[in-house]
KEKE-3310 file (N, C-alpha, C; in steps of 0.2 Angstrom, whole numbers, plus 5000, padded with zeros to 4 digits):
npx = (5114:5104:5096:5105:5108:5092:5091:5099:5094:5083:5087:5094:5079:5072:5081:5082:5068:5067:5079:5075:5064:5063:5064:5053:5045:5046:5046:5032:5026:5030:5024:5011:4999:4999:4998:4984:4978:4989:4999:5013:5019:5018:5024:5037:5039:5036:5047:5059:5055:5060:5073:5076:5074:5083:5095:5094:5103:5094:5087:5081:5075:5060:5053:5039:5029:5026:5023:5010:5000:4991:4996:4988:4978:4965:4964:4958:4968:4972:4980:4987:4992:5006:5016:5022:5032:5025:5020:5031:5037:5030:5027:5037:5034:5031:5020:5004:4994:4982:4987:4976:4973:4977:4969:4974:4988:4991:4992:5005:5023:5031:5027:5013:5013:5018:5006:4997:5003:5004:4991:4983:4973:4962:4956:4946:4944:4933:4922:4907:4904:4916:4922:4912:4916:4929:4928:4917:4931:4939:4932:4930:4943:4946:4938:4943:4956:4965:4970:4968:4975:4974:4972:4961:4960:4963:4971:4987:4992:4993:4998:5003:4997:4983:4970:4955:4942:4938:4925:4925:4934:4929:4916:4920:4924:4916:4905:4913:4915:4929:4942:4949:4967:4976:4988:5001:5010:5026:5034:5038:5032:5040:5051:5049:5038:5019:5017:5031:5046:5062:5071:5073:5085:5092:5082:5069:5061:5043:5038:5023:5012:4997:4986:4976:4956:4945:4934:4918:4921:4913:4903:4889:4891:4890:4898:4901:4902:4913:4922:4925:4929:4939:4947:4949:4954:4966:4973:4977:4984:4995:4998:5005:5015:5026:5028:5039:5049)
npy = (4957:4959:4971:4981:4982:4985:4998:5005:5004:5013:5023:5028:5027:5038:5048:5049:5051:5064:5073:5071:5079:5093:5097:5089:5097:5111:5107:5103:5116:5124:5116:5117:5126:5121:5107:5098:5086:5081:5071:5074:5075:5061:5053:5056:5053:5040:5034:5039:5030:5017:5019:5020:5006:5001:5007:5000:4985:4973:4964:4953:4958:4950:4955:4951:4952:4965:4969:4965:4976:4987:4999:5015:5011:5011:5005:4996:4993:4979:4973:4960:4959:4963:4968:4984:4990:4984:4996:5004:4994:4992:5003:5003:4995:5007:5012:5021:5028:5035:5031:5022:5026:5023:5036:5038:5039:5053:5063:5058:5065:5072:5060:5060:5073:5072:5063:5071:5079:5071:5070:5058:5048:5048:5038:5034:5019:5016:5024:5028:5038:5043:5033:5034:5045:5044:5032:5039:5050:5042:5036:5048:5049:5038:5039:5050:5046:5037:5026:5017:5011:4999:4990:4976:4971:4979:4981:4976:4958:4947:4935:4933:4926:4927:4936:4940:4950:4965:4973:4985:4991:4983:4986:4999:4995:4989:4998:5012:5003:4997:4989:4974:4976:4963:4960:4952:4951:4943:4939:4953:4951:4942:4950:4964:4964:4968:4976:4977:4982:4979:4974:4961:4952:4946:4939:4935:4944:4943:4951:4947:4951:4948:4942:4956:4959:4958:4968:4965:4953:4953:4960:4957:4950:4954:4966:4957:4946:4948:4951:4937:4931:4936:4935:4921:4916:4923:4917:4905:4909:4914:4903:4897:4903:4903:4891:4891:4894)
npz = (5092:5082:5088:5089:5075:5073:5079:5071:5057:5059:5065:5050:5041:5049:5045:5032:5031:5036:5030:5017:5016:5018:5002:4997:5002:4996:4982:4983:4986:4974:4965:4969:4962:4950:4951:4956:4959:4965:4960:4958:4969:4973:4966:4967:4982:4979:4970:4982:4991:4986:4983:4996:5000:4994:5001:5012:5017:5025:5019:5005:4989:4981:4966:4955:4941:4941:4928:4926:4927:4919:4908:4911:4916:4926:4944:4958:4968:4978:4994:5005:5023:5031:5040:5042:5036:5024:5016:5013:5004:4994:4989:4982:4967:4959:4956:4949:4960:4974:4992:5004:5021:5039:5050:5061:5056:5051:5062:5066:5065:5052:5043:5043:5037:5026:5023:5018:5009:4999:4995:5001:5005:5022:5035:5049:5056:5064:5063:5053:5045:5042:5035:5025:5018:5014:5005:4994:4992:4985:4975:4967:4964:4959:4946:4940:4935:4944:4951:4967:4981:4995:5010:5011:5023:5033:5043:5051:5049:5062:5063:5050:5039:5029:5033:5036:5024:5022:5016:5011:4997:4988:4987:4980:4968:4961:4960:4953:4944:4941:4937:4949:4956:4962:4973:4982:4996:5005:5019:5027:5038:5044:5046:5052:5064:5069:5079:5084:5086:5083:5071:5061:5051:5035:5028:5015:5005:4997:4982:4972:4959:4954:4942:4933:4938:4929:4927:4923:4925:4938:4941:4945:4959:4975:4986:5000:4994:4984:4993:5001:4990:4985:4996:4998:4986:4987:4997:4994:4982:4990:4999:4987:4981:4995:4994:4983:4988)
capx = (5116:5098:5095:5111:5104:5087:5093:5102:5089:5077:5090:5093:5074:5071:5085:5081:5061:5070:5083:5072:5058:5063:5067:5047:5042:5049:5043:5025:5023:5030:5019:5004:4994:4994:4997:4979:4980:4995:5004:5020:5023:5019:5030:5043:5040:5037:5054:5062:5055:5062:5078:5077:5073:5089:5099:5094:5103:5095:5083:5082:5067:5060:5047:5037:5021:5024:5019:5003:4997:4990:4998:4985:4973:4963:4962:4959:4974:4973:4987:4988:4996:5010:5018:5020:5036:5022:5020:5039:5038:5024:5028:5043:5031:5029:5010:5001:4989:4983:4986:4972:4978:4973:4968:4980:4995:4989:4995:5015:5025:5036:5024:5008:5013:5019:5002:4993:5004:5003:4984:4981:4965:4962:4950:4941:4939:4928:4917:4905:4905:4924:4921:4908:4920:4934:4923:4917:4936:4941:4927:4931:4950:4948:4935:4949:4961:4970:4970:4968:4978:4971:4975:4957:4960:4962:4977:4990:4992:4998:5001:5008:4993:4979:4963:4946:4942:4933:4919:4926:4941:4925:4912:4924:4926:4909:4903:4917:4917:4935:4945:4955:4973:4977:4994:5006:5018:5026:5042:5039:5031:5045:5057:5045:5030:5016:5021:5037:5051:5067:5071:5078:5089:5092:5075:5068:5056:5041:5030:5019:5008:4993:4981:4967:4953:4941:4924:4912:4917:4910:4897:4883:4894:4889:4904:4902:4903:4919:4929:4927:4931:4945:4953:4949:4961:4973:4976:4977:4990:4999:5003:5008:5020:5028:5031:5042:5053)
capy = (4960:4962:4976:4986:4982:4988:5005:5008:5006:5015:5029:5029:5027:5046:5054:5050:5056:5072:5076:5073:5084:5101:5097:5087:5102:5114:5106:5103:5122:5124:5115:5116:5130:5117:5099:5096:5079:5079:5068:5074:5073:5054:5050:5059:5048:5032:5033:5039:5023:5014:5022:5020:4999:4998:5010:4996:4980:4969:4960:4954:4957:4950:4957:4946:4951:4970:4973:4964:4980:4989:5007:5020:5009:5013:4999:4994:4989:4977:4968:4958:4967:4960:4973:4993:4989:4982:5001:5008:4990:4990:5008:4999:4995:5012:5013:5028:5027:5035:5027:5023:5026:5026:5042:5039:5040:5059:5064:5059:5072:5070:5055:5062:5078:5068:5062:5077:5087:5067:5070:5053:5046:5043:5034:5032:5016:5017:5030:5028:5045:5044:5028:5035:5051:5039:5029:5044:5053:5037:5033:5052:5047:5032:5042:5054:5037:5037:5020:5016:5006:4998:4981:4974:4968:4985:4979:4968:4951:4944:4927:4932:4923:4933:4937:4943:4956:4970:4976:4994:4991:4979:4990:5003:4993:4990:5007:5014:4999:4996:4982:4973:4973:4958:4960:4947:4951:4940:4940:4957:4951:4942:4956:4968:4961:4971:4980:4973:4987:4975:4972:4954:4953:4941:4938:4936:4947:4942:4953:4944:4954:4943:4944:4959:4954:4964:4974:4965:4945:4953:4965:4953:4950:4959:4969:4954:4938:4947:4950:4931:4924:4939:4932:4914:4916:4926:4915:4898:4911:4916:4897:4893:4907:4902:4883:4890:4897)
capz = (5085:5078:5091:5086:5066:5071:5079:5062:5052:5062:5061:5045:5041:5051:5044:5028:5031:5037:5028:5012:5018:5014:4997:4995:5005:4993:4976:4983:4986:4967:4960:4970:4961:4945:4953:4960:4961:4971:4957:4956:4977:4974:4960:4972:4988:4978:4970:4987:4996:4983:4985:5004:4999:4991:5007:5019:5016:5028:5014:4998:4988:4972:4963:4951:4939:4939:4922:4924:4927:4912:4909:4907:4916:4936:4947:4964:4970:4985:4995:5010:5025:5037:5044:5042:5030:5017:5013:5009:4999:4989:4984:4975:4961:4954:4951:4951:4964:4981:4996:5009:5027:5045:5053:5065:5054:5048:5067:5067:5062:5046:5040:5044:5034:5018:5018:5017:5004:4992:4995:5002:5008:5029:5035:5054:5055:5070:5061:5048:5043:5041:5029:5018:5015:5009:5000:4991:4990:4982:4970:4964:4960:4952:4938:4935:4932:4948:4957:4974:4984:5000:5013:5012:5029:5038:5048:5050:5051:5069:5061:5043:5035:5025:5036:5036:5019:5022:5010:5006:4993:4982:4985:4977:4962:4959:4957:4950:4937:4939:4939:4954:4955:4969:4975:4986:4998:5010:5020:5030:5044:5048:5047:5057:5064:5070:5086:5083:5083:5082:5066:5060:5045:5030:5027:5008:5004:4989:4978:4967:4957:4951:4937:4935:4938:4926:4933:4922:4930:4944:4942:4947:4965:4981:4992:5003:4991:4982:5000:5001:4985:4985:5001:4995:4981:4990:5003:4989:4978:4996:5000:4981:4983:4998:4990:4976:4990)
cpx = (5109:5096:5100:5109:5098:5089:5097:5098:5084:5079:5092:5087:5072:5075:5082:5074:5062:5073:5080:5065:5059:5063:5060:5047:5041:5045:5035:5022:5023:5026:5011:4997:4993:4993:4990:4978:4986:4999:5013:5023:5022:5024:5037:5045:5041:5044:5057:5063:5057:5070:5083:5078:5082:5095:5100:5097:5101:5087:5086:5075:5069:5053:5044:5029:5020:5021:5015:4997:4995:4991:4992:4976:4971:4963:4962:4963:4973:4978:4985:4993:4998:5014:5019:5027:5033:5022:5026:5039:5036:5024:5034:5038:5030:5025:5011:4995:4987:4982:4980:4975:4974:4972:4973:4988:4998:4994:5002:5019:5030:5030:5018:5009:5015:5011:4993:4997:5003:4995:4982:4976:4964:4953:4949:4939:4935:4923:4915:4903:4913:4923:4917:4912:4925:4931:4923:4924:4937:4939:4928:4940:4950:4942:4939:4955:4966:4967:4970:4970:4975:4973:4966:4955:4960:4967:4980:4991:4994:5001:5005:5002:4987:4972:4958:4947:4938:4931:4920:4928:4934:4918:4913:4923:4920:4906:4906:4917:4924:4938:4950:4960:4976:4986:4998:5010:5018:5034:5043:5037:5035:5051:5055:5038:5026:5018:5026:5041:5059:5065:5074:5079:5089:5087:5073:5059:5052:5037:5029:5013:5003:4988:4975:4964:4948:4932:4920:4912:4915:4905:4891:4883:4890:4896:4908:4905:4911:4925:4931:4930:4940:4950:4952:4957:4965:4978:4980:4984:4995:5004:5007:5016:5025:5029:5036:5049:5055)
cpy = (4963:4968:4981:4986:4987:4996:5008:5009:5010:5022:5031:5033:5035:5049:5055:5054:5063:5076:5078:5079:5091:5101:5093:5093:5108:5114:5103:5109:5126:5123:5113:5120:5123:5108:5097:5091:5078:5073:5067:5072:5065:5051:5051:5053:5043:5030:5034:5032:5017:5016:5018:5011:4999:4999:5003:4988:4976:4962:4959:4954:4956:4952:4953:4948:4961:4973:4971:4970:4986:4995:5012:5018:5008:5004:4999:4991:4986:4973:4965:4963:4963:4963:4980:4995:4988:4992:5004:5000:4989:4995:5008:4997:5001:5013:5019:5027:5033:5029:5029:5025:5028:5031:5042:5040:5047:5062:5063:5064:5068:5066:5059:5069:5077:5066:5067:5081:5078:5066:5062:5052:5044:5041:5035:5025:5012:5020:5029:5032:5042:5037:5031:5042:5047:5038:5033:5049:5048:5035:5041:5053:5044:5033:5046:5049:5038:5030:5021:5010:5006:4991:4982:4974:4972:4985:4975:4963:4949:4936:4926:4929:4930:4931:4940:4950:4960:4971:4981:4992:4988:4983:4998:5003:4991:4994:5012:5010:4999:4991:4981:4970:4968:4958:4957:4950:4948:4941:4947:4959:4946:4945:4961:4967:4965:4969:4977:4982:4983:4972:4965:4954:4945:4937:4939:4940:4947:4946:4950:4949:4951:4949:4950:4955:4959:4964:4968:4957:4945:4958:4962:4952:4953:4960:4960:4946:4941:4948:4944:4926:4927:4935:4925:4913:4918:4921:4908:4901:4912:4908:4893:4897:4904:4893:4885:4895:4896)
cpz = (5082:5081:5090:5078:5068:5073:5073:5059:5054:5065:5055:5041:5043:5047:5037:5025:5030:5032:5019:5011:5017:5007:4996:4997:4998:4984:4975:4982:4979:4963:4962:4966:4954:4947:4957:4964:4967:4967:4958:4964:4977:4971:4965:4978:4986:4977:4976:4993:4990:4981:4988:5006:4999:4996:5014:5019:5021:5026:5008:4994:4980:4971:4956:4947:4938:4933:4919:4925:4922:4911:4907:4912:4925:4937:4954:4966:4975:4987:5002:5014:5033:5040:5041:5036:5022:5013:5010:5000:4993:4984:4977:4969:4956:4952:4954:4955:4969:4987:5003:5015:5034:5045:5057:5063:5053:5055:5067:5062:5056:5041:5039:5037:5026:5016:5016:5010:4997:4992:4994:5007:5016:5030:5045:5055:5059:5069:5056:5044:5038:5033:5023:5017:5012:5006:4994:4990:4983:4976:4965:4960:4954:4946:4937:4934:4936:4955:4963:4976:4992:5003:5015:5022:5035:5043:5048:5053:5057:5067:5053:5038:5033:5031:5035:5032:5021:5016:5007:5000:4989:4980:4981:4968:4959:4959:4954:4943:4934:4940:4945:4952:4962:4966:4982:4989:5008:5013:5026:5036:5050:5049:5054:5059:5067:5078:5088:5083:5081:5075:5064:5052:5041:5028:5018:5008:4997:4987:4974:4964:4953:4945:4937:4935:4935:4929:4928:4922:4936:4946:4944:4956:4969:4984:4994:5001:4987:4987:4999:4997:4984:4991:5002:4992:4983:4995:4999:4987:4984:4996:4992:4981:4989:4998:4988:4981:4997)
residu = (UNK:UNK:UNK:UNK:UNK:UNK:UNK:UNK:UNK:UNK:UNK:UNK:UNK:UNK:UNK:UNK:UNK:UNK:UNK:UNK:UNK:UNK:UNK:UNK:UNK:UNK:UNK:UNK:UNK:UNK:UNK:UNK:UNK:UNK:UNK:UNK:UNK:UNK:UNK:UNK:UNK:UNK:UNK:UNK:UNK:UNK:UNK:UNK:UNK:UNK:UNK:UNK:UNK:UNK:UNK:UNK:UNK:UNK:UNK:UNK:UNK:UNK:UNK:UNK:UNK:UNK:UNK:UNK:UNK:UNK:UNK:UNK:UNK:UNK:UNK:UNK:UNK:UNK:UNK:UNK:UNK:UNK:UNK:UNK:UNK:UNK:UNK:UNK:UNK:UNK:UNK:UNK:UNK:UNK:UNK:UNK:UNK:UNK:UNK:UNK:UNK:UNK:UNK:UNK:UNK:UNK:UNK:UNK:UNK:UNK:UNK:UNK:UNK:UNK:UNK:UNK:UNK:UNK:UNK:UNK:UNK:UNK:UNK:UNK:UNK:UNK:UNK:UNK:UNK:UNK:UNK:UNK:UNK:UNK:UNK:UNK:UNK:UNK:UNK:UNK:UNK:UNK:UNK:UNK:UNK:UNK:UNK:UNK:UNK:UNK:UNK:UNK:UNK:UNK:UNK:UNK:UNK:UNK:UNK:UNK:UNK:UNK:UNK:UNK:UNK:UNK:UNK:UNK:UNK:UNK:UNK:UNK:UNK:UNK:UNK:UNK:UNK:UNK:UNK:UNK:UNK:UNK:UNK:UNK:UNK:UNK:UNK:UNK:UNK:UNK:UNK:UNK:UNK:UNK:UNK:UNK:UNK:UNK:UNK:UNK:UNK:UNK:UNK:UNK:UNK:UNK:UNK:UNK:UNK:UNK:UNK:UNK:UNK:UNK:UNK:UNK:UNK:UNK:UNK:UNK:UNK:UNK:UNK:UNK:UNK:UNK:UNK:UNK:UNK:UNK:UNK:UNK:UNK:UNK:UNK:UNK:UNK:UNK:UNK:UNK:UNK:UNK:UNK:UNK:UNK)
# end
């Protein structure tokens, strides 16, 4: 059964990329001589994946802490990262941001092509070239007040637990002098696990959106000491989550 579920959804899924892509196509080319930023094609795909969430019933999601996010106000956004689902999910929250993204996503057609016309950030991250031009894209967003979203971790989970932070996403936030938004989500790596395509159903899905954490109780910090305290408390608020349910 779950194999007849997943090909559903994994048709659906495409058509939906497809058949909405002339119609993003269309309204990026519109507003590209004033949209620089690439705004208005994110507002577009967020709602869409938010949509697309509601199209699929083979979850339920509860979202929890949304509007600890301050309107008007940049952040580093980071989340934990348990399967390739957390991105359609996460975009459920509405922020303005851009998303970071492998290098290797830019290449598949449909996908790769949304993230060129929502002017989102790729990365190499095998090359440190390739890093210090993120770095540097990123650090020039979030001074014109557009957050960055990013999985510290670079990859997803195999076990569903939070793992090893990488130092980009803090060294971000300490130069820019902007505050981290930590954000929760669990439940997606039991649907679709990494290099998993079989989907399994009736699964709950959590976002928690925890507290800023503002630039100047960590301006003293190095990169390496905020990964750790960052994926300290993530993993502490992970298991309190997953008590209450």
């Amino acid at each position: 059964m779950d194999i007849i579920k997943s090909i559903l959804v994994w048709i659906i899924g495409l058509c939906y990329m497809v058949v909405f892509f002339p119609f993003n196509f269309l309204i990026w080319l519109l507003v590209y001589p004033f949209d620089r930023d690439k705004l208005v094609i994110h507002w577009l795909l967020i709602h869409q994946s938010l949509l697309l969430t509601w199209l699929i019933p083979i979850w339920n999601i509860d979202i929890e802490g949304k509007g600890k996010a301050v309107k008007g106000t940049t952040y580093v956004i980071i989340s934990n990262h348990q399967s390739i689902l957390d991105i359609l999910l996460l975009d459920s929250l509405l922020y303005r941001f851009k998303w970071i993204s492998k290098i290797e996503n830019i290449k598949m057609p449909v996908l790769g092509w949304y993230i060129r016309m929502a002017g989102y950030i790729t990365v190499n991250r095998g090359n440190d070239e390739s890093k210090a031009d993120m770095l540097d894209k990123s650090y020039r967003y979030l001074k014109k007040g557009t957050s960055i979203m990013i999985f510290p971790e670079g990859t997803r989970s195999l076990d569903k637990e939070i793992g090893f932070y990488k130092r980009g996403a803090f060294q971000l936030a300490l130069e820019a002098r902007v505050s981290i938004l930590p954000v929760l989500i669990d439940g997606t790596g039991d649907i679709l696990p990494k290099h998993g395509m079989i989907f399994s159903s009736r699964h709950h899905i959590k976002i928690r959106v925890l507290d800023p954490v503002h630039y100047e109780s960590f301006l003293q910090d190095t990169p390496e000491e905020l990964a750790l305290k960052f994926s300290s408390m993530m993993t502490r608020e992970l298991k309190e989550l997953r008590s209450n349910y």
